[in-house]
N, C-alpha and C positions, 0 to 999 in steps of 0.2 A: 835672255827670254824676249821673243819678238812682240811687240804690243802694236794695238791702231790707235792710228794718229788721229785718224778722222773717220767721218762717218760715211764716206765714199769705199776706203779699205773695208770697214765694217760691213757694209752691203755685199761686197764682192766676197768677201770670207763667207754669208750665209750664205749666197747663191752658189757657189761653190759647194758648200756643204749640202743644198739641199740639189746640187746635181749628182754629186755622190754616193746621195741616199737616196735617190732613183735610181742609179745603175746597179747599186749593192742592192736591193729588195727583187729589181727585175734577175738578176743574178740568181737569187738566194727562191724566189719565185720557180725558175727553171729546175732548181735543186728538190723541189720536196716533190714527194709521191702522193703526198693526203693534198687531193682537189681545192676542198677548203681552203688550205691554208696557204696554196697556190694561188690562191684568187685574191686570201688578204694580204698574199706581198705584193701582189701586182693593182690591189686599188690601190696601198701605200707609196707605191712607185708611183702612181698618177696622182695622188695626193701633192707626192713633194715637189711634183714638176707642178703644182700650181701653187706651191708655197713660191718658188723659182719666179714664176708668173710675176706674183705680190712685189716679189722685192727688186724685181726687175721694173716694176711701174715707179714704185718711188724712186729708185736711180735714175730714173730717164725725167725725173720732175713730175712725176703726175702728181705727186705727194710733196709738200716746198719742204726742205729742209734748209734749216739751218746753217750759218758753217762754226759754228760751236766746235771746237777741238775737242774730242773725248783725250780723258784723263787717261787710263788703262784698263783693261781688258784683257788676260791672257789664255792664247791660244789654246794651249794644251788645256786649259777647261774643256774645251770643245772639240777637243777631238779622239775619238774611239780608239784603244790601241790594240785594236785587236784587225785584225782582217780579214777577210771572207777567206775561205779555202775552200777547194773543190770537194776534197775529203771531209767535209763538215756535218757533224749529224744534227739533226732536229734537235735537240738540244741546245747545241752552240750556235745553231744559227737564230735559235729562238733569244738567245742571251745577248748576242750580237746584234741582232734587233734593237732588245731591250736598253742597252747601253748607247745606240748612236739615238733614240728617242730622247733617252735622256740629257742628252751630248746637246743635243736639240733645245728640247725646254729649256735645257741652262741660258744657252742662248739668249735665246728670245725674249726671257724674263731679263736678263743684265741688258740686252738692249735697250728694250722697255722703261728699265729704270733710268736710261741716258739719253732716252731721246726726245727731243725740244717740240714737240706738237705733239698734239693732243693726239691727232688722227693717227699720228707714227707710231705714240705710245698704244691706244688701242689695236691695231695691226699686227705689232710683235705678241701684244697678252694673246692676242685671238690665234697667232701661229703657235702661241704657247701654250695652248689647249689644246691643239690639236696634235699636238706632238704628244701629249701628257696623254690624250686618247687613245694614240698609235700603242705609246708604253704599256699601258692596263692592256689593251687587247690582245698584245704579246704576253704579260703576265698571265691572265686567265689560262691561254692558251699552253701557256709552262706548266701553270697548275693543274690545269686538267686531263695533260696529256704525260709531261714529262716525271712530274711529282707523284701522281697514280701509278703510276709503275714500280715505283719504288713502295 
């Protein structure tokens, strides 16, 4: 099981992740026919390239960190095991949503808890809201479209 060493790996595992959750929404954006919901994958894709933004600022030092060794941290918390497919209905692409959001918050919050300034610790809580926002708006959206059907 691969774990971070430091909090420079760490960084580069969320930007990472939050470039993959902009390709996958603008993806999954091109996939749906309801307008709406076309629109809310592709703010969420502009969302995560400015979560990307954030954590590219403190990698480059605008934010000081530490060089504190984090303890561990494992990957597969964080990572979605599902993958986008072309044949995907509204459904599973809504769930698929729902799960890399959550993939998300995990994140952000176990960062949060490990990280040595204050400002860094507030940053991750506040990307970890915003993740938790994306989640509900993909729920709502399950519930009132996919669960009505049924």
């Amino acid at each position: 099981m691969e774990q971070f060493s430091s909090v420079e790996e760490i960084l580069d595992f969320a930007i990472e992740r939050e470039t993959e959750a902009h390709d996958s929404y603008m993806s999954l954006s091109m996939q749906m026919e309801n307008p709406a919901m076309q629109y809310v994958f592709e703010t969420f894709a502009n969302e995560e390239l400015g979560h990307k933004m954030k954590l590219e600022a403190v990698k480059h030092g605008e934010i000081q960190l530490g060089a504190e060794e984090v303890k561990s941290l494992d990957i597969a918390d964080y990572v979605v095991d599902v993958e986008p497919r072309s044949d995907m209905d509204y459904a599973e692409a809504l769930i698929l949503a729902m799960k890399k959001e959550k993939a998300a918050f995990r994140l952000y919050i176990d960062l949060a808890a490990v990280a040595i300034s204050e400002d860094l610790t507030d940053m991750f809580l506040s990307l970890a809201q915003e993740e938790a926002k994306h989640k509900l708006r993909f729920e709502i959206e399950y519930d009132d479209t996919v669960l009505e059907e049924d």
